[in-house]
C-alpha positions in Angstrom: 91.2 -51.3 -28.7 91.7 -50.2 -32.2 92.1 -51.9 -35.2 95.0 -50.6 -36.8 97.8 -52.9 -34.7 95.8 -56.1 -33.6 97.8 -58.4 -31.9 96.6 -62.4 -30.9 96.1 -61.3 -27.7 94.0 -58.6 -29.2 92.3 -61.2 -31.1 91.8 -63.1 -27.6 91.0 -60.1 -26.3 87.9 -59.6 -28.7 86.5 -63.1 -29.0 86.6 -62.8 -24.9 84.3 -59.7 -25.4 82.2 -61.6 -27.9 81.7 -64.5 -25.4 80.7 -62.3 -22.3 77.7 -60.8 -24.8 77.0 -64.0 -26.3 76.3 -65.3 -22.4 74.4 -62.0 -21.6 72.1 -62.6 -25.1 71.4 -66.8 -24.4 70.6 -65.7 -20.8 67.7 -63.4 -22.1 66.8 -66.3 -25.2 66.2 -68.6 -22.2 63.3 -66.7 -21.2 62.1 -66.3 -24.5 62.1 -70.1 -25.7 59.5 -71.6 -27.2 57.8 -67.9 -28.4 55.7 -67.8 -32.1 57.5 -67.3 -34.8 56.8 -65.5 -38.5 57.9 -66.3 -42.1 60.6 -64.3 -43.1 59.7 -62.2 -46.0 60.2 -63.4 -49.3 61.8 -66.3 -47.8 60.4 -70.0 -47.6 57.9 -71.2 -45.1 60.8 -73.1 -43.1 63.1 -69.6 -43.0 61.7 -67.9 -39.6 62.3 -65.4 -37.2 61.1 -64.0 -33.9 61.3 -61.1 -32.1 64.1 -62.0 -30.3 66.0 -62.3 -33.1 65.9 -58.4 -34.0 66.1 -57.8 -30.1 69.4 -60.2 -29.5 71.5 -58.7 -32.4 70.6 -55.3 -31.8 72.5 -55.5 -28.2 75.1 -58.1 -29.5 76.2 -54.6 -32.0 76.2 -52.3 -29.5 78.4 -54.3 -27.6 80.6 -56.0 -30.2 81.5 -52.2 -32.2 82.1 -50.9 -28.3 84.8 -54.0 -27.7 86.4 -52.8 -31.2 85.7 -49.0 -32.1 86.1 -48.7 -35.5 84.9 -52.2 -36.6 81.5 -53.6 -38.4 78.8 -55.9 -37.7 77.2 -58.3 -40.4 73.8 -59.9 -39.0 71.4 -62.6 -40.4 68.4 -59.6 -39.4 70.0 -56.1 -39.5 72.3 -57.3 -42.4 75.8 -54.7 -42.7 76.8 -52.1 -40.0 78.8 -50.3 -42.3 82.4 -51.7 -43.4 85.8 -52.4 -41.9 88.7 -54.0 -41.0 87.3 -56.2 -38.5 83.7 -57.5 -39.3 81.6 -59.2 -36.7 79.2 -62.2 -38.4 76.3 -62.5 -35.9 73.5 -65.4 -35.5 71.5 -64.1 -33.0 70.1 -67.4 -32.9 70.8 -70.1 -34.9 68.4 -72.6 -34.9 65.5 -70.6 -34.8 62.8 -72.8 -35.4 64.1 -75.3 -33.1 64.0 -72.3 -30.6 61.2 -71.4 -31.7 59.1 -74.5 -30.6 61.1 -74.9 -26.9 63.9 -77.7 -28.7 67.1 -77.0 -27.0 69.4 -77.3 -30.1 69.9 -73.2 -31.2 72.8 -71.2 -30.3 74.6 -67.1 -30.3 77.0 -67.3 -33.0 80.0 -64.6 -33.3 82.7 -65.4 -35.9 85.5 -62.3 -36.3 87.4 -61.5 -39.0 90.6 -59.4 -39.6 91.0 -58.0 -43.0 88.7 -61.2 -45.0 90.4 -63.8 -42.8 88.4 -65.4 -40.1 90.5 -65.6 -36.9 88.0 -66.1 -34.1 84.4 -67.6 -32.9 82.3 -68.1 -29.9 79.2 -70.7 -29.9 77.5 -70.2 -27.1 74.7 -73.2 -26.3 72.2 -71.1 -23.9 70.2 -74.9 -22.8 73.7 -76.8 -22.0 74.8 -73.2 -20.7 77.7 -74.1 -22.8 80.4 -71.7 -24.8 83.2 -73.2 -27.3 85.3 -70.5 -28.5 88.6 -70.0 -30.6 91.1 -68.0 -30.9 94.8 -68.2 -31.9 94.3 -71.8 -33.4 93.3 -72.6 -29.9 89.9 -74.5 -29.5 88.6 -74.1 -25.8 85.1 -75.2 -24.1 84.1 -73.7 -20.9 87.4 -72.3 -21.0 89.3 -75.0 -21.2 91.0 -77.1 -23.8 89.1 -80.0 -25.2 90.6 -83.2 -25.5 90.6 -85.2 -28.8 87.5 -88.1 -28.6 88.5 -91.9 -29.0 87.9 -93.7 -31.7 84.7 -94.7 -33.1 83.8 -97.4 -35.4 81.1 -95.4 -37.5 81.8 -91.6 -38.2 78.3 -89.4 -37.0 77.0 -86.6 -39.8 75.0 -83.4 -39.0 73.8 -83.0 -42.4 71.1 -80.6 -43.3 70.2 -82.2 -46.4 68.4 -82.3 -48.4 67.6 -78.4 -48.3 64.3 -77.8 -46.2 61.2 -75.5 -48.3 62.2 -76.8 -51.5 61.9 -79.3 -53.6 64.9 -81.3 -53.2 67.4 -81.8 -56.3 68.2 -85.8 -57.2 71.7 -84.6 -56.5 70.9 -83.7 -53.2 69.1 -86.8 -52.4 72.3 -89.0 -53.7 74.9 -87.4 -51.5 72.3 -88.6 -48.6 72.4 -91.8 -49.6 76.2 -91.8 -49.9 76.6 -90.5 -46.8 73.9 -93.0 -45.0 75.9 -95.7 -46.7 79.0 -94.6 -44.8 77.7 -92.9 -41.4 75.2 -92.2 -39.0 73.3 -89.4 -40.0 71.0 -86.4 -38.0 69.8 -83.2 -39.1 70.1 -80.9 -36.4 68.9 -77.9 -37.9 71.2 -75.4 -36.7 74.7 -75.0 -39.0 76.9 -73.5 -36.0 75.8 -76.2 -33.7 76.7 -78.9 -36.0 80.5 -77.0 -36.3 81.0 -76.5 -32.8 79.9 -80.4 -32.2 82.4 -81.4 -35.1 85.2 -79.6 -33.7 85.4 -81.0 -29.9 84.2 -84.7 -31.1 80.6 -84.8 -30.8 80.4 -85.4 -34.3 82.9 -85.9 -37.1 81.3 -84.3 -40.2 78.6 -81.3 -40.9 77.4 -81.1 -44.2 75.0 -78.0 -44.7 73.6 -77.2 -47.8 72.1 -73.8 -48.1 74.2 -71.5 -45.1 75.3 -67.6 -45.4 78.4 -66.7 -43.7 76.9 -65.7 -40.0 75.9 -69.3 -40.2 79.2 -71.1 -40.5 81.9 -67.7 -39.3 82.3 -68.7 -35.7 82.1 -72.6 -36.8 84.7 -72.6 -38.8 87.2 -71.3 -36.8 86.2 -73.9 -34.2 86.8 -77.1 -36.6 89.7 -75.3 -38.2 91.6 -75.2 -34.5 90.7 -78.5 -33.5 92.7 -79.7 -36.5 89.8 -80.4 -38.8 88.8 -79.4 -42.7 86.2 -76.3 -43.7 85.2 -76.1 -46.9 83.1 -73.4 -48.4 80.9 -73.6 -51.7 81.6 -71.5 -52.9 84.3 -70.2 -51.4 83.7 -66.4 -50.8 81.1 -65.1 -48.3 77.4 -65.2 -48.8 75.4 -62.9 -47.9 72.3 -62.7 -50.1 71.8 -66.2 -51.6 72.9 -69.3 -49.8 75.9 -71.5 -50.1 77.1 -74.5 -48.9 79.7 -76.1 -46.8 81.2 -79.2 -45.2 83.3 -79.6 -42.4 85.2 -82.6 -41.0 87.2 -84.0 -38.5 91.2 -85.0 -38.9 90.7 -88.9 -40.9 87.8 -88.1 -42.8 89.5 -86.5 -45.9 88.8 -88.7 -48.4 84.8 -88.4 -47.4 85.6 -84.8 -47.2 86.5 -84.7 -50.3 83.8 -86.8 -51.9 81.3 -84.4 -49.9 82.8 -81.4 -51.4 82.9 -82.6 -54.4 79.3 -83.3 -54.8 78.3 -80.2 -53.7 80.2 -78.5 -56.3 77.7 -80.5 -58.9 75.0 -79.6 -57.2 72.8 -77.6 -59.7 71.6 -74.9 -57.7 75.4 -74.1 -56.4 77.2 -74.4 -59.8 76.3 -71.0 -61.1 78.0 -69.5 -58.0 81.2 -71.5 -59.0 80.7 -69.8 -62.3 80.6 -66.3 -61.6 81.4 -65.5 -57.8 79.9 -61.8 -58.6 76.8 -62.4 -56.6 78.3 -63.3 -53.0 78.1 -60.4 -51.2 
C-alpha cells in the first residue's frame, strides 16, 4: 500500500495492521510485567522506562513502515523515523510504571495520521486482552461496535493531576478541586487508557496534564468517533516538552469547557499558547 492515493478502506486497512502488531507486542509485555524499571535521562524520577520499551517499539516500526512503505514512525523511545505523509505515533507502553510494578492498567498505543490529521488508533489492553480501535469515525471494541452507556448520576474523571515529579502549581491544585466538586475522580496513570475508557463509557472525562502526542494520538481518535470532545493544549503536537489535554464524553461540554479553559491559565502551559515554535 502506498501513500499517495489512501482511501478509508486504506485507512481501515492500516489501523487493522496496527492492531495485529499491537496484539503480537502486549502478548510479549505479558511476559515481561512487573520487570525493574530506570529513570529516564534527564527526566523526573516518576518518568521511567524498561527494556521492553526499546524492545516493543523497535518491532511495532518494522512492522508498521512494512504495512505502509513510504510512511514514518514517531516513538516515545526511538523518537522520529524520518518524515512523511503518514506518521505512525507509538506508546510502546503506556503506563509504564504501572507495568512496571505488575498493575494491569498500561496499554500499546498506535494513533495514524494522514497529512497532520489524525484518522485512526488502536489501544490495545494486553491484561483485559482487550483492543478498541478507530477508523472511519467508527469506534469498535473487540471488533465490534460499542454501544452508548446509560445514564449516570455523577460523571467519573481520569485525571492525572496534579502533574507527578513536580511541585504542583496552585492552579493545578484548583482545577482538582473543581473537578472533585463535580465528579468522581481516579488517576490512572496511563493517558491512552483514560481515552479509550472515555470513548466506549467507562469514564466520561480524561484530563491529563503533561502528555506528548504518542500519548493521546490513538485516544483521540477513539473519543472523537464515539461522538465525544478532544482538546489539545496547546493545540499542535508535542514532541519535546509536554502538553496537556482533556477529553469528554457527548453532555459534558460545559465542564469541557471549564477544563479547557483552566488549563489554558495554567502557568507552565501559557508560554506554549504564546509562541507554538517549540512543539515539535
Amino acid at each position: 500500500m502506498t501513500i499517495q492515493d489512501e482511501t478509508a478502506d486504506d485507512i481501515g486497512a492500516l489501523v487493522r495492521a496496527a492492531a495485529q502488531a499491537a496484539r503480537r507486542a502486549g502478548r510479549a509485555l505479558l511476559a515481561g510485567a512487573g520487570t525493574d524499571a530506570r529513570g529516564k535521562p534527564g527526566g523526573h524520577a516518576h518518568d521511567v522506562v524498561t527494556e521492553a520499551d526499546t524492545a516493543v517499539e523497535e518491532m511495532l516500526r518494522a512492522e508498521l513502515t512494512a504495512a505502509c512503505p513510504g510512511s514514518a514512525v514517531v516513538g516515545e523511545e526511538g523518537g522520529a523515523d524520518g518524515d512523511g505523509e503518514v506518521l505512525w505515533y507509538v506508546d510502546p507502553i503506556d503506563g509504564t510504571h504501572n507495568f512496571s510494578r505488575g498493575l494491569p492498567l498500561y496499554c500499546v498505543s498506535i494513533g495514524l495520521t494522514v497529512r497532520g490529521e489524525p484518522v485512526g488508533g488502536c489501544v490495545y489492553e494486553p491484561a483485559r486482552d482487550e483492543l478498541h480501535t478507530a477508523a472511519g469515525n467508527v469506534l469498535l471494541r473487540d471488533g465490534r461496535a460499542v454501544e452508548p452507556p446509560p445514564p449516570r448520576p455523577v460523571p467519573m474523571v481520569l485525571a492525572d493531576l496534579p502533574r507527578a515529579g513536580t511541585a504542583p502549581d496552585p492552579a493545578e491544585f484548583a482545577l482538582f478541586a473543581e473537578l472533585l466538586a463535580a465528579a468522581d475522580v481516579r488517576r490512572i496513570g496511563s493517558s491512552a487508557l483514560a481515552l479509550a475508557y472515555v470513548a466506549t463509557g467507562r469514564a466520561d472525562m480524561a484530563v491529563v496534564p503533561d502528555a506528548l502526542a504518542w500519548d493521546h494520538a490513538a485516544g483521540r481518535v477513539l473519543v472523537t468517533a464515539s461522538g465525544g470532545a478532544f482538546v489539545a493544549v496547546p493545540e499542535g503536537p508535542c514532541l519535546r516538552r509536554p502538553g496537556a489535554f482533556a477529553a469528554w464524553r457527548p453532555g459534558l461540554s460545559d465542564l469541557g469547557a471549564t477544563v479547557v479553559r483552566a488549563l489554558e491559565r495554567m502557568p507552565f502551559l501559557r508560554g506554549w499558547l504564546e509562541d507554538d515554535t517549540t512543539l515539535a
